[in-house]
C-alpha positions as CSV (number, residue, x, y, z in Angstrom):
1,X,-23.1,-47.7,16.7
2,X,-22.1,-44.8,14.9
3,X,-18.7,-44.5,12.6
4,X,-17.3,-41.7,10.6
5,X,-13.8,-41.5,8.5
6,X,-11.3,-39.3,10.6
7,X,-11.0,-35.8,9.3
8,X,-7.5,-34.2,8.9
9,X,-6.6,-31.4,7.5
10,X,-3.4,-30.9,5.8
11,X,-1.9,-27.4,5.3
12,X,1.0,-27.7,3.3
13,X,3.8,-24.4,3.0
14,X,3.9,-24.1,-0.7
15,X,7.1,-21.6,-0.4
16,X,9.4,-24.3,0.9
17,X,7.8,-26.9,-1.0
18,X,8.5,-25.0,-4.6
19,X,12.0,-23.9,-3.0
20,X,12.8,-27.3,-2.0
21,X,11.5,-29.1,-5.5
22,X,13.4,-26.4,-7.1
23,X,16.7,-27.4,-5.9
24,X,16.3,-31.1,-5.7
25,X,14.8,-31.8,-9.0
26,X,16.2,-31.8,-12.6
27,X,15.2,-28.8,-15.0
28,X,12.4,-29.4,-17.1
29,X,11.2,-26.6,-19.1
30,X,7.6,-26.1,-21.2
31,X,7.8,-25.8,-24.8
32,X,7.8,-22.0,-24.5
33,X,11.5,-22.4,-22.7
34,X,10.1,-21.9,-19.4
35,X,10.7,-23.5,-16.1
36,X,8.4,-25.6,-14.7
37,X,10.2,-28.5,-12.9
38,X,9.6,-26.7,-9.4
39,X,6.1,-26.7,-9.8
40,X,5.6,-30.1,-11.4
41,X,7.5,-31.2,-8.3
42,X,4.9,-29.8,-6.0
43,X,2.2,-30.8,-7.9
44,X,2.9,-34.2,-8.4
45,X,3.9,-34.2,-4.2
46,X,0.3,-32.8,-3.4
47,X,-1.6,-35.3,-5.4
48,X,0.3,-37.8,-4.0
49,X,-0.7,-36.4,-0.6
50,X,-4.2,-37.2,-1.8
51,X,-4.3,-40.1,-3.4
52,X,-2.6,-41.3,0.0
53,X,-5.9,-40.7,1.9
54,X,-5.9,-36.3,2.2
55,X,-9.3,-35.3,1.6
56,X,-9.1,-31.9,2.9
57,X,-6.0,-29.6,2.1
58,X,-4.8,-26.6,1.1
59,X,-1.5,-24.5,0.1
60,X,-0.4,-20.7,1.2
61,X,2.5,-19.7,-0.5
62,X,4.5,-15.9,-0.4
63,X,2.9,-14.3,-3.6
64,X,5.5,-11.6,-2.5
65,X,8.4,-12.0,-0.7
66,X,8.1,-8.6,1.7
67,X,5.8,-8.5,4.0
68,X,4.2,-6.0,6.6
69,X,7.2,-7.6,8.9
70,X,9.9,-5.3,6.1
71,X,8.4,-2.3,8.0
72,X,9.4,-2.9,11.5
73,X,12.5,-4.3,10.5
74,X,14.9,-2.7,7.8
75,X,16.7,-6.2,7.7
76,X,13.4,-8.5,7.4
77,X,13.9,-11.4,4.2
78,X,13.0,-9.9,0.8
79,X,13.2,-11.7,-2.2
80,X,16.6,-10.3,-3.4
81,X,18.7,-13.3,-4.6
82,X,15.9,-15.7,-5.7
83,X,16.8,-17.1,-9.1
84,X,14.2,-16.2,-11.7
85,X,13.8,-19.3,-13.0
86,X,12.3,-20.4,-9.2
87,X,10.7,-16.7,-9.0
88,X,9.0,-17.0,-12.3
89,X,7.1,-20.1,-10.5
90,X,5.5,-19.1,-7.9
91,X,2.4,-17.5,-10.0
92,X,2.7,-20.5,-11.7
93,X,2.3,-23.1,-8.9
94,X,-0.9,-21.3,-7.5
95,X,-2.4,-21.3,-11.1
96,X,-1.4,-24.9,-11.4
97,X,-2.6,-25.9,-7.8
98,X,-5.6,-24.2,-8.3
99,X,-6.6,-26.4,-11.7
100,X,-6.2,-29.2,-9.9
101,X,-8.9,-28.5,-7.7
102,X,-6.5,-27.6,-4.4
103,X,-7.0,-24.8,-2.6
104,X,-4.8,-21.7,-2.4
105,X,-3.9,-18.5,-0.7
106,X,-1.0,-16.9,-2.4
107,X,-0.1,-13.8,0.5
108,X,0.9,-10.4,-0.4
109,X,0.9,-8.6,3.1
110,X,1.3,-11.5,5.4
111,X,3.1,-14.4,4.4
112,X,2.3,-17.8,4.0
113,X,3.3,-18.7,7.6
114,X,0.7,-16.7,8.8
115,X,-1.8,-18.5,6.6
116,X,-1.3,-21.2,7.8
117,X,-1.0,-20.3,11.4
118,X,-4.7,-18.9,10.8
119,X,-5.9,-21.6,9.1
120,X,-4.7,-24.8,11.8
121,X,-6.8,-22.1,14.3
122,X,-9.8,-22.4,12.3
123,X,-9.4,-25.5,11.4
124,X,-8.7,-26.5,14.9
125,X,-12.2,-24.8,16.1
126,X,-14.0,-27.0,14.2
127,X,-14.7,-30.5,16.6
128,X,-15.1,-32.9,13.3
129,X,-11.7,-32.3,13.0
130,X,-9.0,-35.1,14.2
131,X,-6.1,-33.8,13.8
132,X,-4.7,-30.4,11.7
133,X,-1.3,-31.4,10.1
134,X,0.9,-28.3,9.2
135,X,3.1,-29.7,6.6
136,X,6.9,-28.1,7.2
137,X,9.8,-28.2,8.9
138,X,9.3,-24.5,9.3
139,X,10.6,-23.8,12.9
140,X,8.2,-21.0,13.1
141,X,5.2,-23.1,12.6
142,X,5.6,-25.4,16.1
143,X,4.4,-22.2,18.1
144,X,1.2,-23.5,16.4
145,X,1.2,-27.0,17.8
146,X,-1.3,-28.0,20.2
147,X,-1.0,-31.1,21.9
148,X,-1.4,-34.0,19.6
149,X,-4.1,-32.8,17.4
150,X,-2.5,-29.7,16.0
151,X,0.7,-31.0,14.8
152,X,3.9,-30.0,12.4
153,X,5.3,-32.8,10.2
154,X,8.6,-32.8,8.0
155,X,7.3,-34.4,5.2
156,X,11.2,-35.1,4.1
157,X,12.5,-37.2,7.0
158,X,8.8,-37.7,7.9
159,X,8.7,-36.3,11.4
160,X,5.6,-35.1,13.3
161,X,6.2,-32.8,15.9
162,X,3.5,-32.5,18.9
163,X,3.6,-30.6,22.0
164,X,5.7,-32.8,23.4
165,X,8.0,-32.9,20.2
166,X,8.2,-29.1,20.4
167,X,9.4,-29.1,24.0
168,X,11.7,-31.9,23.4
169,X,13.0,-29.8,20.2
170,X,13.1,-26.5,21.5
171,X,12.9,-26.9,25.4
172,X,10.0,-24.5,25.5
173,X,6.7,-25.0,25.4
174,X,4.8,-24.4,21.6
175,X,3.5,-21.2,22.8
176,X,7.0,-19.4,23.8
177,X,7.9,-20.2,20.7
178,X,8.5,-16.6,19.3
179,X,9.7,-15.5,23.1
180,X,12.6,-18.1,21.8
181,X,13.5,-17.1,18.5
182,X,13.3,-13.2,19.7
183,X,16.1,-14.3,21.9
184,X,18.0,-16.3,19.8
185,X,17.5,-14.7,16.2
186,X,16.7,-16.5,13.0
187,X,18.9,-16.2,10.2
188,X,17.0,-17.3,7.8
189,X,14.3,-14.4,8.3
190,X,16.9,-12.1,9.0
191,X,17.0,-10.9,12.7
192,X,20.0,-11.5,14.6
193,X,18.7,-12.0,18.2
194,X,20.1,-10.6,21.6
195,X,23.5,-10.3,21.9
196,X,24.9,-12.8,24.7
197,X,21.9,-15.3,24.5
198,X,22.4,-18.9,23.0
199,X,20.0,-21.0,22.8
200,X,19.8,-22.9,25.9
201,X,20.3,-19.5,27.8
202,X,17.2,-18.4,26.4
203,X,14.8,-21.3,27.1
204,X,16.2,-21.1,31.1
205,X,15.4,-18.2,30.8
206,X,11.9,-18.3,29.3
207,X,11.9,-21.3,31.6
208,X,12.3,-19.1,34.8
209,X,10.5,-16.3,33.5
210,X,8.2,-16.9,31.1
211,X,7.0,-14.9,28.3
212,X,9.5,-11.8,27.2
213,X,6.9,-9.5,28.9
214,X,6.8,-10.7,32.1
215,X,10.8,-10.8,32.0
216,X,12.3,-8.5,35.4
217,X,14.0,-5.5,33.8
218,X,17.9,-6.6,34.8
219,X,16.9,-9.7,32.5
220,X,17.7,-8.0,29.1
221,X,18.7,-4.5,30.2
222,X,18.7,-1.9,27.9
223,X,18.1,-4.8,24.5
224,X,14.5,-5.4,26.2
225,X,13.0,-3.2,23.6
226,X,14.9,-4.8,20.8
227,X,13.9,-8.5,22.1
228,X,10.1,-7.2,21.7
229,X,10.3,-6.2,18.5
230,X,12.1,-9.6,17.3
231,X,9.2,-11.1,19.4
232,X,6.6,-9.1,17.0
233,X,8.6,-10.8,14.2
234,X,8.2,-13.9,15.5
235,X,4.8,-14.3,16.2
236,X,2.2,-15.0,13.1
237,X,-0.8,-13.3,12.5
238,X,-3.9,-15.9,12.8
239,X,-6.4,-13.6,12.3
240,X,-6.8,-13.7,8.7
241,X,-10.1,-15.2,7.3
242,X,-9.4,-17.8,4.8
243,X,-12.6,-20.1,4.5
244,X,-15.7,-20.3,6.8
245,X,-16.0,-24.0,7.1
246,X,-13.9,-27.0,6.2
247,X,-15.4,-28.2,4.1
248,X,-14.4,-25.6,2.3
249,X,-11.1,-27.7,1.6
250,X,-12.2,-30.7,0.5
251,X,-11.0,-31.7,-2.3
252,X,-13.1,-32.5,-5.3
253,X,-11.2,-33.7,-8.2
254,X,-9.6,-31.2,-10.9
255,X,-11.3,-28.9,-13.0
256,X,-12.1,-29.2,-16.3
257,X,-8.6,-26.8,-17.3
258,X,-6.8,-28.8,-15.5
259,X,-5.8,-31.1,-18.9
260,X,-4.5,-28.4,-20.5
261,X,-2.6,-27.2,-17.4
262,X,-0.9,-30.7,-17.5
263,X,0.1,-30.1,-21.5
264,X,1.6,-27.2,-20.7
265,X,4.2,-28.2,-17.9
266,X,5.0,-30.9,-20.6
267,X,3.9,-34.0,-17.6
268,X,1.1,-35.9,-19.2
269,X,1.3,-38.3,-16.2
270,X,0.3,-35.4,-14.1
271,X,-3.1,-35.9,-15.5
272,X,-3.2,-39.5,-14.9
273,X,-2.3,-39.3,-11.0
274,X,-5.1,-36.7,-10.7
275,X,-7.4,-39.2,-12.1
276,X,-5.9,-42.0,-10.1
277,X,-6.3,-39.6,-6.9
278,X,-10.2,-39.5,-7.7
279,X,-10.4,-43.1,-8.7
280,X,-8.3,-43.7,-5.7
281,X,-10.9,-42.0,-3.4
């Protein structure tokens, strides 16, 4: 009888982790006057992820705001308005993340969506894998959920989002994800949508018709062209080749700079957790 430890993979959003640790937690600066509580937030989140049972994990986050997306659409997200005291972190967290032995891609080009909707693909190609969990409430992310073994989980409410999940969520299937959100807009990447076209207007629609291509012509009229190019907004890139196997991810335990990484956000207890996440192995 043969027996092996399930293998997930856990792709965490590093962007709205930092953002979200950034608003929630108190300010704690490093003896140079800098802020740091953002990243000690994440930090201390991931290990905990660990120590909880993760053995394989990694973080994208938006190195850059802008991405390739700011050229096909004038009124794309930037990065105008982020406080510097969150802004200054980002290069931060990745340096932090990556003495702790966690892997990161920090995007320029494409953003950290897209990493991660290339990596649950990879991930998802390999067969010892169980389940790949992309960890965010990102609506973006569920056109990458597939079935139960690809899934999306809030780790705030602590809400995993399947197929069915998506549907129930959405009222589209994962897929037609960025067919809805071309319809519908999204504020928050900064694309208003077609005029007319609510949300549950647009998954009848999608419902009846399918994907935005295969829409009749009388359908959108003349903002057809407009609701492709919100589509193309939509949609991540998972092409990008972040590791060649899995294993790739594991994680290992901290490296040897990690001590003095934990010194200098000011958190000696970050030092012990990463020791009780390899003890705890």
């Amino acid at each position: 009888m043969s027996w092996r430890r399930a293998l997930d993979v856990y792709l965490v959003d590093g962007t709205y982790e930092l953002f979200r640790y950034y608003y929630a937690m108190p300010s704690a600066r490093d003896r140079e006057g800098h802020e740091v509580g953002a990243v000690r937030g994440v930090l201390g989140s991931v290990l905990g992820m660990i120590k909880g049972g993760a053995t394989h994990i990694a973080v994208a986050t938006d190195q850059v705001i802008e991405s390739f997306r700011n050229g096909l659409w004038a009124g794309y997200k930037t990065g105008e308005g982020i406080e510097p005291d969150l802004w200054a972190q980002f290069p931060l967290l990745e340096e932090t993340l990556s003495a702790a032995g966690v892997v990161v891609w920090p995007m320029v080009e494409f953003e950290a969506d897209d990493a991660l909707a290339a990596a649950a693909e990879a991930a998802a190609r390999d067969e010892r894998v169980d389940r790949v969990i992309i960890c965010t409430p990102d609506k973006d992310l569920a056109q990458c959920v597939q079935g139960e073994r690809v899934v999306q989980v809030d780790r705030r409410s602590q809400q995993i989002r399947t197929a069915q999940g998506v549907r129930e969520k959405f009222g589209v299937e994962p897929a037609r994800i960025p067919d809805l959100l071309a319809l519908v807009g999204d504020s928050a990447d900064g694309y208003p949508g077609i005029r007319g076209i609510g949300r549950v207007g647009a998954a009848r629609l999608i419902a009846k018709y399918g994907a935005l291509e295969d829409f009749p012509p009388q359908a959108l009229g003349e903002q057809r062209a407009l609701a492709l190019l919100f589509k193309d907004l939509a949609t991540l890139r998972s092409d990008a080749a972040l590791f060649g196997r899995v294993d790739e991810l594991r994680w290992h335990g901290p490296a040897a700079r990690f001590a003095a990484t934990a010194e200098r956000l000011g958190d000696p207890k970050l030092l012990a957790r990463a020791t009780g996440a390899v003890a705890a192995r």
